[in-house]
C-alpha positions, -999 to 999 in steps of 0.1 A, spaced: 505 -394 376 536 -372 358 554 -378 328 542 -376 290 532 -404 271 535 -433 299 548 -465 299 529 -495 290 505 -511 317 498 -477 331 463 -461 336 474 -434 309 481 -458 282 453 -483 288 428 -452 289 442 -438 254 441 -475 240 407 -478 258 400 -443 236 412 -455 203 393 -488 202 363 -466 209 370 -440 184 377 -473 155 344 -482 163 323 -454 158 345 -448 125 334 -483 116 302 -483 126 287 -450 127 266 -438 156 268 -460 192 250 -456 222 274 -461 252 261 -491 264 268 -505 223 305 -493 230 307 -509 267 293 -542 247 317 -538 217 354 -526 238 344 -547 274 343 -518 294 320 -515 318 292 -490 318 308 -463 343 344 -468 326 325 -463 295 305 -431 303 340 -419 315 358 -429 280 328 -410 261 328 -377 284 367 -378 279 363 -378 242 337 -351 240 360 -330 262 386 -336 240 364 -323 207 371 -360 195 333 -373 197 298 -350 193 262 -361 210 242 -367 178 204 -380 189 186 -406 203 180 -441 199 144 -434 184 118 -463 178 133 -492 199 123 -509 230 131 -494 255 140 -458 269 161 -435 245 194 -439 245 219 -413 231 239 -417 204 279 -408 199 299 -402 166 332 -391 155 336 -356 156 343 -352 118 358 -315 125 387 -331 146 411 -332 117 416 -331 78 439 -350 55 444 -343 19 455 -362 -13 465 -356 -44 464 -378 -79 488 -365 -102 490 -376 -143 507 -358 -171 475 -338 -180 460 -325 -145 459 -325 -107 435 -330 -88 432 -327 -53 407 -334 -26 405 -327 15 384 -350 36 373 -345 71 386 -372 99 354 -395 90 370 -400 55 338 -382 40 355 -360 7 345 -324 20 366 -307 -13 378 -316 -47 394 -292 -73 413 -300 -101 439 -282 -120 452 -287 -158 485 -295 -160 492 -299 -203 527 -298 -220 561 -292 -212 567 -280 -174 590 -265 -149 597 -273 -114 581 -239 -109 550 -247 -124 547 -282 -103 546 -261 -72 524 -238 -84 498 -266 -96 502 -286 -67 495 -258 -42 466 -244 -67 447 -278 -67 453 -278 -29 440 -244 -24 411 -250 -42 403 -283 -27 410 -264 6 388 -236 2 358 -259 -16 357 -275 19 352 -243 37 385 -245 54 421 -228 56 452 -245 41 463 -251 75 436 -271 90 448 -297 70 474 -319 92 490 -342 62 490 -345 27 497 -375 2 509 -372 -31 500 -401 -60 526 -399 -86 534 -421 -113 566 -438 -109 583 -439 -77 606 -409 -57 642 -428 -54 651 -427 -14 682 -425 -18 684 -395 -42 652 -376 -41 645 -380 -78 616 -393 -92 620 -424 -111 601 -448 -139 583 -417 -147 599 -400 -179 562 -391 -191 556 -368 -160 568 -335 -170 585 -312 -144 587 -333 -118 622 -347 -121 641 -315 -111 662 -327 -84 652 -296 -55 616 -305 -64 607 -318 -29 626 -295 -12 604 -264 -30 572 -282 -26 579 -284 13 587 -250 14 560 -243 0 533 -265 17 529 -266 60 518 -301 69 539 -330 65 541 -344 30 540 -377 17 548 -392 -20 536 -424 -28 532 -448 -65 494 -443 -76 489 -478 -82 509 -485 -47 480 -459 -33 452 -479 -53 462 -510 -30 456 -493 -2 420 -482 -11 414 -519 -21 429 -530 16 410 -507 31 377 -502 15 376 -528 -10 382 -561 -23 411 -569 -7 397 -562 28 410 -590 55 438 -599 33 477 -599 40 494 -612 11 482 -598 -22 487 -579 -59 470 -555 -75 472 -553 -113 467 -519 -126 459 -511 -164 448 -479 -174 471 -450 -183 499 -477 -180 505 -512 -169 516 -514 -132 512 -534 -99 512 -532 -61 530 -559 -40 516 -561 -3 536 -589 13 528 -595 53 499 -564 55 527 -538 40 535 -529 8 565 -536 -8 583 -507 -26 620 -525 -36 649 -504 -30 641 -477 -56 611 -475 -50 604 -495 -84 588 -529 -73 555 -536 -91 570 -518 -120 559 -546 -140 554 -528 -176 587 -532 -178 586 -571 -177 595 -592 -208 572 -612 -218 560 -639 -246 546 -627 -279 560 -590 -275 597 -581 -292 619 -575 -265 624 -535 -258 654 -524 -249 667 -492 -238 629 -494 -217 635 -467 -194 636 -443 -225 610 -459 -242 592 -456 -210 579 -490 -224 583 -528 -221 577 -560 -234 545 -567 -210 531 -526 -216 533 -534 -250 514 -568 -253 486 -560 -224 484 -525 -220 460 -502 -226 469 -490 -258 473 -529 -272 434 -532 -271 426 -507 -302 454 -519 -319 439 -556 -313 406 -550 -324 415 -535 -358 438 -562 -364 407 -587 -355 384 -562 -380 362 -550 -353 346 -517 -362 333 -490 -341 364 -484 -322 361 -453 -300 386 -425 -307 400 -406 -281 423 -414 -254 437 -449 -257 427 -458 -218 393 -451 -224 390 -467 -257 404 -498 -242 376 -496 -217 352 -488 -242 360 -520 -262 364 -541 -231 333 -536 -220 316 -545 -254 333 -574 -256 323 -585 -221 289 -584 -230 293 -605 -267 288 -642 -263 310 -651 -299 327 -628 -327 353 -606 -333 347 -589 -301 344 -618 -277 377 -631 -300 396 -595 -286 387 -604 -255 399 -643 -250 433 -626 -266 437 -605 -243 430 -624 -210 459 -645 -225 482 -616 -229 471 -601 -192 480 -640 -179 509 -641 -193 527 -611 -175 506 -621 -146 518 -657 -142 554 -642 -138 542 -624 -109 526 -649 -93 553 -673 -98 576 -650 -78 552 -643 -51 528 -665 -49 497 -642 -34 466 -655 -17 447 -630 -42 453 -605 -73 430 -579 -75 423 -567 -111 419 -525 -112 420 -501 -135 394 -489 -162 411 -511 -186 404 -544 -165 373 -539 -142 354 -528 -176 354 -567 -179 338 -574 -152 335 -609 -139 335 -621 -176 374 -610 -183 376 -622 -143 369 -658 -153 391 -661 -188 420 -647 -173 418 -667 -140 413 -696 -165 444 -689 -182 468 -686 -149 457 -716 -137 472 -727 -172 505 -708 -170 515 -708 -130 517 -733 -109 507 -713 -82 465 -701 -86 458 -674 -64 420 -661 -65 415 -632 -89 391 -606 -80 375 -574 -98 385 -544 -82 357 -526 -58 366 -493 -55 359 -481 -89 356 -438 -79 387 -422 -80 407 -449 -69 440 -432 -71 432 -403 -47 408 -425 -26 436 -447 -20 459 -413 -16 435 -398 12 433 -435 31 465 -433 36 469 -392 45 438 -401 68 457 -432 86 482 -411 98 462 -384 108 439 -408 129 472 -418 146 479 -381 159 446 -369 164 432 -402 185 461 -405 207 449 -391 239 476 -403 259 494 -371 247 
């Protein structure tokens, strides 16, 4: 048979679709013998001992053992080549970068992380972003160009239409307007920039509590108040880039903030964000409130509070379920999700306790009640959700055989 990719129906493409739902399933569940993977795709034994020599051919699948200690003869075992590609991803904040490769399996082979304090040029954004990179690079024992793709986690969202990045003000350096364009030149693989809590959704699709689910938000609170809006399996960005932006929202019980793109504040950052939960407690007289970076103070106190049955604490707490439902039941008014998944130090520090009162609250405020969850992927969200998505479209380059 000539021609490139095929059409569909032929051999060509049935083999490489035959390929990929093999190659899925070793991802998914590690080591298979071939007659598991003739079981699992429907092939038949010869058509799978075909698919499998094809793949090891291709450097796509390795031989790894034997079937040790069950009935029966030895049978040997496949995997996923993890060699066959590389993705990177990179979580950016206003204080550091950090960076991290991971082979085709999506097992991290190399973080490094490089400050990033004060004022900055466009200069020193490229210099950061391809030091962090490097580092991350050579940590993992490879060169920068074994790495096919690379996504970025920004704050904020990179306008389509102009190239700028937007809803970001506190991210120095990175809103000179030939920034993309000098970070391509200076990087080989196809780049990607993508929100961080957008990115955080994706790990929670993926890996996490939102697994199986369509239709869903994510409320972020950490370093700042934010959301990700996945509507039909894809998320939505809003012509800016700037949907889920919901910091910005007005709300109840805050003074409305005007002006909120320089203030790089708004009514629902200021009643339920992280930096409301110190200023909460002292006003409620609790003591022992942790210095330090307002995120992790928050944290800090919410957990406490999560484990108080009455006081103070367990009074901070109640509050600020309320103040968390009440920018929430906006959201869900509008959309009207099958499930919000609570993330971000600020929120999964409550656990299932802050789970229940602020569940207890929508159900109060919106007419709609979707099911709220507690985040699941709790490590490095941000760039696990960043290399998910690097590692998605590297799967889809590196799999297709029909090439």
């Amino acid at each position: 048979m000539t021609g490139t990719a095929g059409t569909p129906g032929t051999p060509r493409v049935l083999r490489a679709m035959n390929d990929r739902a093999a190659l899925d399933l070793l991802l998914a569940h590690g080591p298979l013998s071939r007659t598991r993977i003739g079981k699992l795709t429907g092939l038949s034994k010869p058509t799978a001992s075909q698919l499998l020599a094809r793949l090891e051919a291709a450097g796509l699948v390795l031989a790894t053992g034997t079937t040790e200690g069950r009935p029966g003869p030895n049978a040997q075992l496949y995997e996923v080549n993890p060699a066959a590609g590389h993705a990177a991803g990179l979580d950016v904040t206003p204080e550091r970068v950090l960076a991290a490769v991971a082979d085709i399996t999506g097992r991290t082979v190399g973080t490094y992380e490089v400050a990033a304090p004060g004022r900055k040029s466009a200069g020193d954004v490229v210099r950061q972003v391809t030091g962090a990179l490097d580092g991350a690079v050579k940590a993992a024992g490879l060169a920068r160009d074994d790495v096919r793709r690379l996504v970025v986690a920004t704050p904020g969202a990179f306008d389509p239409t102009t190239g700028r990045l937007r809803y970001a003000s506190h991210l120095p350096g990175w809103h000179s307007p030939t920034l993309l364009d000098d970070l391509a030149a200076a990087l080989p693989m196809p780049v990607e920039y993508e929100n961080d809590v957008n990115l955080v959704a994706v790990a929670e699709q993926r890996l996490g509590a939102a697994r199986g689910h369509e239709d869903f938000v994510l409320l972020w609170n950490e370093g700042g108040l934010g959301a990700a809006l996945v509507l039909g399996g894809r998320l939505h960005r809003g012509w800016t880039g700037g949907a889920g932006e919901v910091g910005f929202l007005p709300v109840p019980g805050a003074p409305l903030v005007r002006q909120v793109t320089r203030a790089n504040s708004g009514g629902y950052q200021e009643l339920a964000g992280s930096q409301a939960v110190p200023k909460l407690a002292r006003e409620l007289g609790v003591t022992g409130i942790p210095s330090g970076p307002y995120a992790e103070s928050a944290a800090a106190l919410v957990a406490r509070a999560a484990a108080e049955e009455d006081g103070p604490l367990r009074e901070l707490l109640g509050t600020y379920a309320t103040r968390l439902a009440t920018g929430l039941a906006s959201l869900v008014s509008v959309l009207d999700p099958e499930l919000v998944v609570l993330s971000g130090a600020s929120l999964t520090a409550g656990g299932e306790v802050l789970r229940a009162l602020v569940q207890a609250e929508l159900e109060e405020l919106a007419a709609s009640r979707p099911k709220l969850v507690v985040g699941e992927v709790t490590e490095r969200p941000v760039l696990r959700g960043a290399l998910e998505s690097a590692l998605a479209a590297t799967r889809d380059e590196v799999f297709d055989t029909s090439r």
